[in-house]
N, C-alpha and C positions, 0 to 999 in steps of 0.2 A: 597591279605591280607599279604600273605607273603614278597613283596615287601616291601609294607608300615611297612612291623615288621623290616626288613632290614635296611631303610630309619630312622626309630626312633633309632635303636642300633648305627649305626653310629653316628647320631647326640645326643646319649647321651656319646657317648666317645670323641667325640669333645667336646662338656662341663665338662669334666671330667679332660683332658686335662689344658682346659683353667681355670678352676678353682683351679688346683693345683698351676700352676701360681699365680692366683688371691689370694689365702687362703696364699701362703707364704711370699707375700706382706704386705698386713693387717698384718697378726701375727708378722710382724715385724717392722710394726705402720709404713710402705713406703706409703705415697699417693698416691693415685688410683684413676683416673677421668674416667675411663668407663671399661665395662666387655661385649663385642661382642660375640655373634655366630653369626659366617657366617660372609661374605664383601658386601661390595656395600651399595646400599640404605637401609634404617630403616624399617622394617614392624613394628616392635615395639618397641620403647622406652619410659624409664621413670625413672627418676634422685630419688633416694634415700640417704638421706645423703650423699650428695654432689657429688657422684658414679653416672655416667650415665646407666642403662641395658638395652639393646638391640639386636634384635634379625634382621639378612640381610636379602635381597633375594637369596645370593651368598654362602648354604650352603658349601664350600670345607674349612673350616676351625673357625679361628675364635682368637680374639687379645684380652690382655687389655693391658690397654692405662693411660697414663702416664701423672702427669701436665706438666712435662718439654720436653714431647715428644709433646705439641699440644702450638703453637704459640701464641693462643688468650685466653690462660687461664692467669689471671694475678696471678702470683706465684713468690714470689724473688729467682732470682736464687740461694743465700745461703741457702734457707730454709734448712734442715739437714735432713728432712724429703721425701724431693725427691730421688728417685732409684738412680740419678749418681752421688747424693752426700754421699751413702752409701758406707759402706767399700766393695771391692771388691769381701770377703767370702760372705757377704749379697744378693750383685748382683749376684751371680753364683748360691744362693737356691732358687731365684727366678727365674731366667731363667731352671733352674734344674726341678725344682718341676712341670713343667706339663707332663717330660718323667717319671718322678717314680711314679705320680700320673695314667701314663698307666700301666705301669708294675706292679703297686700293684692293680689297676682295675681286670687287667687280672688273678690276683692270688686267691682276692680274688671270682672273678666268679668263678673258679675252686675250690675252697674250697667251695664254696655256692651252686656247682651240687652236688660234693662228699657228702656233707651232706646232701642235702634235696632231692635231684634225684637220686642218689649213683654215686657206681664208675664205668667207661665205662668198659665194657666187653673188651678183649683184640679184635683185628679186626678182621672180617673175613677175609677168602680169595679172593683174587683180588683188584682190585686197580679201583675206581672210575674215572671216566671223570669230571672235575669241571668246565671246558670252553674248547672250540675249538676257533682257531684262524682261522680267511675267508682265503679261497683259500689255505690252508695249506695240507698236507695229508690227516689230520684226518678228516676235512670238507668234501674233494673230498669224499672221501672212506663211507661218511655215519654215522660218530661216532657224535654221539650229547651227553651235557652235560648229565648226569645222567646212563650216561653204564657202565657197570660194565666187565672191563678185565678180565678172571679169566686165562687164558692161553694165547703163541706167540709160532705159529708152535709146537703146543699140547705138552708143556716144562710149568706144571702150575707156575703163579708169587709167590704163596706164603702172606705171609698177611703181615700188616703191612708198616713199611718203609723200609723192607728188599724188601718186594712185590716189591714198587715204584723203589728200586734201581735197581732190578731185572730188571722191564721192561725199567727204564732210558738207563741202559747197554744196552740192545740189541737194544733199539731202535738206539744208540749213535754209535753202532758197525756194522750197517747193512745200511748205507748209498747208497742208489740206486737196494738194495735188498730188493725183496718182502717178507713183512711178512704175516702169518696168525695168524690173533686175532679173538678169541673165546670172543663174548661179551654178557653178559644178558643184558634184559631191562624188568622188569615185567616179571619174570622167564620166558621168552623168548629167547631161544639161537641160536646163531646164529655165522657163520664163516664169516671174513669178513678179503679182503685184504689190504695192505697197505702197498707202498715202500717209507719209508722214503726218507724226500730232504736232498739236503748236506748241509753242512754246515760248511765248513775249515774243512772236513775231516769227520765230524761227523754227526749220521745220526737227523733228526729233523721230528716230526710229526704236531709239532703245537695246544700241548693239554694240560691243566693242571691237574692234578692229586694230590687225595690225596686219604688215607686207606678209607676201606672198612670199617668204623664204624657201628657196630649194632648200633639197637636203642635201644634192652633192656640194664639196667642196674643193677649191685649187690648193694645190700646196704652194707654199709661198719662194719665192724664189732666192732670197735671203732675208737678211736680220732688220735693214731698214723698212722695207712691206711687210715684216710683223708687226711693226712699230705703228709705221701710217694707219695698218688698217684696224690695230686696235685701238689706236686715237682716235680715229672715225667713230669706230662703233661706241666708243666708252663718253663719246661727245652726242654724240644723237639719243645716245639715251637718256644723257645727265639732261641735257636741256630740255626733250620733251616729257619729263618727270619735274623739273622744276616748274614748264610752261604750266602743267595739268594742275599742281596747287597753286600755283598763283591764278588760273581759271576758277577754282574751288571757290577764292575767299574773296576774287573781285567778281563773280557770277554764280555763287551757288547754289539758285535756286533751279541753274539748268544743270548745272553738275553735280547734285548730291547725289543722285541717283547711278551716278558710273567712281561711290564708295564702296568698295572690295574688303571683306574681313575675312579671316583665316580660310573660313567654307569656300569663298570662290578663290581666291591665292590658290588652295592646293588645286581646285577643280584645272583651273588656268593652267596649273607647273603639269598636272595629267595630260591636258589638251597638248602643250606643248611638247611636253617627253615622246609626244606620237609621234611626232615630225622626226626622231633621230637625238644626235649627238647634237646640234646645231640650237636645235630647240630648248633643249634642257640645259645649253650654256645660255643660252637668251631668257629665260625664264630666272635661273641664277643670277646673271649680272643686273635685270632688270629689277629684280627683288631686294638685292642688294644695295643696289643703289636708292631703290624707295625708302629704305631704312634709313637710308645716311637723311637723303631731303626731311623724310616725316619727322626726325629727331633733330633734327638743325631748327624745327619751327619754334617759336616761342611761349610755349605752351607749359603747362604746371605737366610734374614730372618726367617732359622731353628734355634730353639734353640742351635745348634750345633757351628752356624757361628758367635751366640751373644757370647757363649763360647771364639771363638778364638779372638775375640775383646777383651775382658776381657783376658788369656794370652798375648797378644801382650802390652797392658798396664802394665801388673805386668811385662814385661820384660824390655818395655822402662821404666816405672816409671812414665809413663801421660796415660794419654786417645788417643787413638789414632785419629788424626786430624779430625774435622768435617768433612768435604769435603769429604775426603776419606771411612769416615763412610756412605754419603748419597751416594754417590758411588759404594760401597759395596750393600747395600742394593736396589738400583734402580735397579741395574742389576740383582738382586736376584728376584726381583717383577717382573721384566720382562719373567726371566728364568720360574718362577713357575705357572705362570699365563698363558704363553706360551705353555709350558707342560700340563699345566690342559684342555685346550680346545682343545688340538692337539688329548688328551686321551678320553674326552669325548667326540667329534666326531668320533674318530675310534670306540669307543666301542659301541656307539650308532646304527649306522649302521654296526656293526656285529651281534646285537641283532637278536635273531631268527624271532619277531616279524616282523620289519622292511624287514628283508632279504625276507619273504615271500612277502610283498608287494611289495617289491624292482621286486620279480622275475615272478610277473604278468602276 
């Protein structure tokens, strides 16, 4: 169940996404010939004033679609009403509008817990397990998603994201030295060892972690501590989701290894949905807001890399050369497509499920 709650959160911030897209189109009377979730083949289509909607086999995403992006629609290329014949400010809020349409998703879930669920308790102590990586320390050593750290060489972590940095440091400073972690599972304790690998210097376990979130919560006591405390949390997220790609592209041969493709997202939004209401809005805004970063990047087919087509035109004064645009973006299709089922195969066969079968 939890899976499936996963699996629909996802694919409603991928329509949420594309929709912001799609809604700053229309309101700005640009012609719109289809609105996708998901690629590949149609499970579902059906044309509505003159808009095709349709639903893929290929949840990792999802497009709309343009008359002067598809060949066989008979459209004049002056019409005034098509995207490339719009002034430049007009194309940049529509390529714009699906990363702010995450980032105010994500704010307003967090204003929608604060209000109707309350405000999270601040965190306990220790620092959760959110995945293990195969054959890494944490794997060797026994640590499975859902343990709860509460101590390393009986020095407690502390809560919070001071906890996380706590145990980041000493794991990052003890490369080929054995530690001892004090881990609960189901108020279960337990001592258990683990010598970080290296890693240019640095020690590495191969585990992802986030605070010890209770699941009760306070109600809030009026309108301005809904406010604070979802600025709080909508700020700690945005930041340590933009810190983690800018980690990615100035360090990433220690960070490629904690890339996530759809297999571990839903594993992650399951782990979380455990914990309650709390988790499953944390799993939501955290997802949401990843959307908005990974598509802000500048990258062929991210909102990012239509971005830099649009400045490179306002510099030369034209559009930049066809050729060069379907160029741009083939190799962006290829990159991302590539990526995605390199991710979804590893992450597949790290699954717990699998691995058991695997080790028959």
């Amino acid at each position: 169940m939890n899976v499936l709650l996963s699996i629909a959160v996802l694919g409603l911030l991928i329509f949420f996404h594309e929709a912001g897209h799609f809604l700053a189109a229309i309101t700005q009377k640009i012609k719109v010939s289809g609105f996708s979730i998901g690629f590949g083949p149609a499970l579902f289509k059906k044309e509505i004033k003159g808009i095709t909607y349709s639903i893929r086999c290929l949840p990792l995403g999802g497009f709309v679609s343009f008359p002067d992006e598809e060949a066989d629609k008979l459209v004049s290329p002056n019409d005034p009403d098509l995207l490339k014949n719009r002034p430049i400010y007009q194309r940049a809020i529509v390529i714009s509008a699906g990363v702010i349409a995450n980032l105010l998703l994500a704010w307003i879930v967090l204003i929608g817990q604060a209000s109707f669920i309350g405000i999270p308790n601040q965190p306990d102590p220790g620092v959760i397990i959110m995945g293990i990586q195969a054959d890494e320390p944490a794997s060797k050593s026994g640590l499975v998603a859902g343990d709860k750290i509460i101590s390393v060489n009986g020095e407690l972590l502390g809560s919070g994201k001071q906890g996380i940095l706590n145990l980041v440091n000493v794991i990052q400073n003890s490369s080929g030295k054995e530690l001892l972690f004090e881990k609960v599972n189901e108020d279960k304790s337990e001592i258990i060892s683990i010598t970080p690998a290296d890693n240019e210097g640095n020690g590495r376990i191969g585990a992802q972690l986030q605070p010890n979130l209770p699941n009760k919560v306070s109600k809030a006591k009026d309108i301005g501590e809904i406010i604070n405390s979802s600025n709080s949390q909508f700020y700690e997220l945005l930041s340590r989701t933009v810190v983690g790609y800018k980690s990615l592209i100035t360090n990433f041969s220690s960070t490629a290894q904690q890339l996530s493709g759809p297999v571990k997202i839903v594993e992650i939004g399951a782990q979380l949905s455990e914990q309650g209401g709390s988790g499953l809005v944390l799993f939501s805004a955290l997802v949401s807001i990843n959307l908005a970063v990974l598509n802000s990047l500048p990258l062929p087919l991210l909102d990012g890399g239509q971005l830099v087509l649009l400045i490179l035109e306002t510099i030369r004064g034209k559009p930049v050369p066809e050729k060069l645009q379907l160029a741009f973006m083939q190799s962006g299709f290829v990159l991302l497509v590539g990526l995605s089922v390199v991710l979804i195969i590893r992450d597949t066969t790290q699954l717990s499920v699998v691995q058991q079968l695997v080790n028959r």
